[in-house]
N, C-alpha and C positions, 0 to 999 in steps of 0.2 A: 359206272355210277352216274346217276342221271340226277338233275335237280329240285327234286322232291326228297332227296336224302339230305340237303344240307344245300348252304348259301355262299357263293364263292366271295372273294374277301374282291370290294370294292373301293375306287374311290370316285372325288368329282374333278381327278386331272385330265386338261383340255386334251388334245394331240397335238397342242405345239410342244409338247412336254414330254410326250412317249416316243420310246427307239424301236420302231420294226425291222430295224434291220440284224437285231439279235435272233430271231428265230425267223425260216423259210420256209412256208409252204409250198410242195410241188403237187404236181401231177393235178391241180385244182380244174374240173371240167368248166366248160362254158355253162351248163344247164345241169340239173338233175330231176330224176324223175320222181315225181309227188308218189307217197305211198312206199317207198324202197328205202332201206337204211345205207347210208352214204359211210362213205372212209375216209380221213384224212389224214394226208403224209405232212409230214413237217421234218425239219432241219434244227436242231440246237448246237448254233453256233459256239466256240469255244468263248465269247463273249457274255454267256449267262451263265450261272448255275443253279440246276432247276430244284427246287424245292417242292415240301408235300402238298402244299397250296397253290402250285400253278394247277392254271385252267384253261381252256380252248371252248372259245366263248362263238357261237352265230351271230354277226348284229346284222343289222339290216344301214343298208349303204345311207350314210348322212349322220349316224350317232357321232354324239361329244363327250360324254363318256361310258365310263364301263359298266357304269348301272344300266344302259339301255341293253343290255345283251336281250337276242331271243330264248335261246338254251345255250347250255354248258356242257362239258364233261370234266372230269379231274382229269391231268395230265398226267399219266405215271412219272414215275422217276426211271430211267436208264441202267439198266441192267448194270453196264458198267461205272460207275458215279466216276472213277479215279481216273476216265477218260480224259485226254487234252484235246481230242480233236473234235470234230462234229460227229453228230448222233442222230442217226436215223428213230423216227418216233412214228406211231400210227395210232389215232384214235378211232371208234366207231360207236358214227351216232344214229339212234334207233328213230324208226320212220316216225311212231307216235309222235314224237317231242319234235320234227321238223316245219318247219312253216307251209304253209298250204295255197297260199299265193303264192305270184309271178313276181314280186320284189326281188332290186337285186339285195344278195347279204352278203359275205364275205367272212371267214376264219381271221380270227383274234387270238392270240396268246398271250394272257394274262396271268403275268407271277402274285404272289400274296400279299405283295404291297399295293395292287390293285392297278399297276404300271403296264402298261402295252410294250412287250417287247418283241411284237409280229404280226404281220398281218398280209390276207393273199387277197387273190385279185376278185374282183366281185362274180357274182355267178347267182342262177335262178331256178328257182324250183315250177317246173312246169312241163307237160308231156310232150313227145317228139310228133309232131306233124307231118304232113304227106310229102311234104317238102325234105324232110328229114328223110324219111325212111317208103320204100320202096316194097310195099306186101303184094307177091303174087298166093291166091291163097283158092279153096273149092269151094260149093255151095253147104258143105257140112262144116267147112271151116267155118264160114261164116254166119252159119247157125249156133254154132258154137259161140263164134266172137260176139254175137248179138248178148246171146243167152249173157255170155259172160259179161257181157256190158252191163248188160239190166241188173244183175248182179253187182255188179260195181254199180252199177249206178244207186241201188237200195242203199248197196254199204257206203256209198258215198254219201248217201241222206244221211244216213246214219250215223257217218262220220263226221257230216255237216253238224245235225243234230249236238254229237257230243263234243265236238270242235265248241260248236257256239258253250255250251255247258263250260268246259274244258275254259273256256275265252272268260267268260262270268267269274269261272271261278280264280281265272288267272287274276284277271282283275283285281278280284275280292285278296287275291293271294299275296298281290305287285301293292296295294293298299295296306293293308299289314304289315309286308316287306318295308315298306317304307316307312310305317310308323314303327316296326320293330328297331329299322335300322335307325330313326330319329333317336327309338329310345336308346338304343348300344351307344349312337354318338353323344346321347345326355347321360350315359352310363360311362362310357369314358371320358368324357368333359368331367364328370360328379369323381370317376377312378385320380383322375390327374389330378381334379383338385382336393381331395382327399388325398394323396401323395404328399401334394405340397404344403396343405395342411398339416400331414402326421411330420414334414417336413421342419413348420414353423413351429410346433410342437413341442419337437423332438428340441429345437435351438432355443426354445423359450423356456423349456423345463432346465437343460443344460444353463444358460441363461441366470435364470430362476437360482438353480445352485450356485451360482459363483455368485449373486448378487446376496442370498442367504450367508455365505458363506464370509464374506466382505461386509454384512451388518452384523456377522456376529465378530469379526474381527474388530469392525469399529466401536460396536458398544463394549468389548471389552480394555481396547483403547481410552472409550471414552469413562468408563468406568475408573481406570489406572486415574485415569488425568482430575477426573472427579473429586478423588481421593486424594491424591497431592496436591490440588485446588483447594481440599477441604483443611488440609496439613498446613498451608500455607496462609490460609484465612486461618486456621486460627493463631496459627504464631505472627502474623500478622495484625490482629485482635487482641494478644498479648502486648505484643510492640505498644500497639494504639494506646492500650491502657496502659501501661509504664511512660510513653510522653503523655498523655493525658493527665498523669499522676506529676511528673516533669515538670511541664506546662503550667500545673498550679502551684509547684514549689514555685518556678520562678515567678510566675505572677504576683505569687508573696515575696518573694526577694525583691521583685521591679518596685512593689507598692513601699516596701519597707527602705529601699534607694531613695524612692519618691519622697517618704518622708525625712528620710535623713538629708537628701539633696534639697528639700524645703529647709530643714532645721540649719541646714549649714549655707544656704540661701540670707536664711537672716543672718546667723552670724557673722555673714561676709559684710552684710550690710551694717550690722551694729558696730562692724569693725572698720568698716571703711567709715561710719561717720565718727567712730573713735579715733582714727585717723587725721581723719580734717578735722577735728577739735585740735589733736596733739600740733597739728601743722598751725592751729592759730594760737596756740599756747605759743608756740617757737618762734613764731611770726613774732606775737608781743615781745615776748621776752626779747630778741631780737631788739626790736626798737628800745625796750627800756636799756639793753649795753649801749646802744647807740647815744641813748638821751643822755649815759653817766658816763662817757668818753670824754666826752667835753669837759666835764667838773673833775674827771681823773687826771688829764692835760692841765689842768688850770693848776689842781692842787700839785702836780709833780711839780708843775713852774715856780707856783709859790714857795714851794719847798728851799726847791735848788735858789730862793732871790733869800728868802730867809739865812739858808746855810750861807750865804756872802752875805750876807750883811751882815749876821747876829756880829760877828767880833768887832765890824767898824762901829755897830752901833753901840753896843756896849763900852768901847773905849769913849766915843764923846760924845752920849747922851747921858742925861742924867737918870737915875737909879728906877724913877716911876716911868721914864722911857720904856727903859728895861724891861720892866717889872711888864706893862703892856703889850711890846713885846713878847714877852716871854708869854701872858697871857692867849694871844690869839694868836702864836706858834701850837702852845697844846690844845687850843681850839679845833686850830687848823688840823694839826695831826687827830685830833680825834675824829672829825669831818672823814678825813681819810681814809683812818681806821675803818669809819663805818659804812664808806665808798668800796674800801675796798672788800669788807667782810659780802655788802651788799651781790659785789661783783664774782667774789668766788663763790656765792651762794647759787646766785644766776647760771654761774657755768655748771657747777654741783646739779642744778635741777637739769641743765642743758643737756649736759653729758646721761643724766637718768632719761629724760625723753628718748633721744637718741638712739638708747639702748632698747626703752619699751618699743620706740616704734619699729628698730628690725626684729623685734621678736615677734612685732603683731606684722608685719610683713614677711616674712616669714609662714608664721601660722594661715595665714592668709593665701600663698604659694599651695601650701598642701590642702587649704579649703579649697582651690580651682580644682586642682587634681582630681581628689573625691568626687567631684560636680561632673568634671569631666566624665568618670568612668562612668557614674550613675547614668548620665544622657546618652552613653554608647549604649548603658543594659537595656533602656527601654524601648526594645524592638527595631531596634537602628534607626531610629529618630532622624530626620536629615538634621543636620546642625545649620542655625542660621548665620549666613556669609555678615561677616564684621562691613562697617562703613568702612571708606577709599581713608589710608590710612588710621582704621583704628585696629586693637586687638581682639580677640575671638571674646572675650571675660574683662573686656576693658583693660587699662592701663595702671596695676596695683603700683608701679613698681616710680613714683615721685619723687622718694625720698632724695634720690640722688641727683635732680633737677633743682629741688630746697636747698639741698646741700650746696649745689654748685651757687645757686642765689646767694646764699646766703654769703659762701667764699666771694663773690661778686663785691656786695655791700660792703665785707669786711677787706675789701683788697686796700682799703685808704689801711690801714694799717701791715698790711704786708703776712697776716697769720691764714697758714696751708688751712682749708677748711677739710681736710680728710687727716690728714697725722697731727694740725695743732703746733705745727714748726713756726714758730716767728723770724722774718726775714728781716736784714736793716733796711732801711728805707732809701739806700742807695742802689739796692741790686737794682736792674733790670725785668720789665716788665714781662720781656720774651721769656726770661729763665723761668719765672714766679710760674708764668704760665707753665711752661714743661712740664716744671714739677709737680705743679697741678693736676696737668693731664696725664701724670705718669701713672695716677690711682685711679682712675676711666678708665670705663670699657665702651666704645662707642659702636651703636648696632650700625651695620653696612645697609641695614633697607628702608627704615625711618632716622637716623644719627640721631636716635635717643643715649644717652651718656651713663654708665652704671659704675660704680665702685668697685677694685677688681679682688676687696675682701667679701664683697657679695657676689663671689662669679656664680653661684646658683642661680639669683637672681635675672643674672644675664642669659644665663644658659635657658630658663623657663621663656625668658621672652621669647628668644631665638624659635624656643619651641613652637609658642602663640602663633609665629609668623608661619610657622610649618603647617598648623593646622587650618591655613587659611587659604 
């Protein structure tokens, strides 16, 4: 097979790169003769194994790679392939396709990966001279030798001639050859990247389904969640509207608070100045016992000077003595009488005061409370902090400071101003007190003083201080 049937598989590796010592050429001559088809022996070492694309290539001495060959042939394959040892090989190449100058060339052994795995020693094609070769010959030999020159020498024109042709169209051939083989190498550059192409392809389609596959898993994800987003806005939305609906009950309640904690606002206040009225009604009244104490002492004294007299003076006065006497005794006792109706009347109204004002103290107690609660309903309101020493609603609770006063004022006569017990005027001032304070309750954080039939009272304060 000669290389006009087909292109041996090349590359553009250097020769620092290729192993000759895998295959051996022997028997390789110093020279050959132009015009004669040559044979070559070779060795395949148990180091290669030869395949249907090895080739045994001519180059001419100085090539850098295997595209520079002159001619080729295909290298058979070995009769025995399952051999381990080396393998005698012979190729033969035809005189046509051999080089026609004196260049040295040298055998190559190129496998199908385009690698040099041999190479023999250089050698030249060119005829043997006189020096060489020793012709004793006759004068018809060498009419003959002439003739035949001449003859060669034609067909050597001739073969010049088609050599040159043959060269043109190598040429034209090796031009081709090399844009064919650009295109094979832009044909497999376009193959490979079309590989890796049908490659990225292949992983982008694969790809493609699992990310298909993962939005339709998420939209139906998002779909579920949608719908119990939807579920929950609306019971949600119901909620809303039920506090919403809440929201303006109590807003009516707060406003309806509002106005009842205004209405009961004033009545604390009509009561607390009902209060301080009642407190200077008691006050007066107060001073008018005081101002008929004195004429109560007078008329007891008169009395008691009368009841010693009346007998001495009735024995040695005379009758219109008497009789005068006796006059301004019933004077006197009427006086008394009406001292003293005046003063049971006094306490009669005293003891009713007394009684109205723990009632409106009292009532007054449960008017805080109500006020209280209303001011927590209206949206938690901060409550405003009392002065240093006062209460949260002020200090309803006096009665029992009057009362102590008032036991004060009355202490010249010795009468308890909480039971009404009169003492003699001999007891002791420590005891009066005890007993005194035995109806107190006094707070531990202001020592304001309370009555312990009004522990409510006490107990509210207590509270007041809590909330402060």
């Amino acid at each position: 097979m000669d290389e006009t049937s087909d292109e041996p598989p090349t590359s553009a590796v250097l020769l620092d790169n290729c192993h000759f010592s895998q295959v051996v050429f022997n028997n390789v001559e110093k020279s050959y003769i132009p015009g004669g088809d040559i044979t070559c022996y070779y060795t395949l070492t148990e180091n290669i194994v030869p395949r249907g694309k090895d080739w045994v290539g001519i180059f001419r001495v100085g090539w850098k790679t295997t595209r520079e060959y002159y001619t080729f042939m295909w290298a058979p394959l070995p009769t025995d392939v399952c051999s381990d040892g080396a393998v005698q090989q012979q190729i033969q190449f035809k005189a046509y396709y051999l080089p026609k100058n004196d260049d040295y060339y040298q055998f190559c052994y190129v496998d199908q990966d385009g690698a040099v795995r041999g190479a023999s020693v250089p050698f030249q094609f060119r005829a043997k001279t006189e020096d060489d070769i020793l012709v004793v010959s006759t004068q018809e030999e060498v009419e003959e030798i002439e003739l035949e020159n001449k003859n060669l020498r034609k067909e050597n024109e001739e073969l010049k001639a088609s050599c040159a042709s043959l060269q043109k169209q190598n040429i034209n051939l090796q031009e081709e050859l090399n844009k064919t083989q650009e295109l094979q190498n832009s044909l497999e550059s376009l193959r490979s990247n079309t590989e890796k192409l049908e490659l990225e392809l292949r992983s982008l389609k694969k790809e493609n389904k699992h990310l298909k596959d993962l939005l339709k898993e998420q939209i139906q994800n998002v779909t579920s969640d949608k719908e119990c987003l939807e579920t929950r806005l609306k019971t949600a939305l119901d909620q809303m509207d039920q506090l919403q609906s809440q929201v303006l009950n109590y807003e009516k309640e707060v406003e309806n608070l509002s106005h009842m904690d205004h209405d009961k606002t004033e009545q604390i206040e009509s009561l607390k100045e009902e209060n301080r009225q009642l407190h200077m009604a008691i006050t007066q009244q107060k001073e008018q016992n005081k101002e008929l104490e004195p004429c109560m002492k007078y008329m007891k004294g008169s009395k008691a000077k009368l009841s010693l007299c009346l007998p001495h003076c009735l024995q040695n006065e005379p009758s219109q003595q008497n009789h005068d006497l006796m006059k301004e005794l019933e004077e006197q006792k009427r006086l008394y009488q009406i001292l003293q109706a005046k003063k049971n009347e006094a306490d009669e109204e005293n003891q009713k005061l007394r009684e109205e004002n723990d009632g409106l103290l009292r009532h007054l107690s449960q008017a805080g409370e109500v006020s209280s609660f209303s001011v927590a309903s209206q949206a938690h309101a901060p409550i405003p902090a009392p002065k240093v020493g006062g209460l949260l609603f002020g200090n309803p609770y006096c009665v029992a400071e009057a009362n102590l006063e008032a036991g004060a004022a009355d202490a010249s006569i010795r009468k308890c101003p909480m039971c009404d017990d009169v003492f003699p005027d001999d007891i002791e001032t420590s005891q009066f007190e005890a007993h005194v304070q035995s109806h107190l309750l006094e707070c531990p954080l202001c020592s304001e003083t309370f009555e312990k039939s009004n522990k409510q009272v006490f107990d509210d304060h207590m509270f007041c201080h809590g909330l402060e």
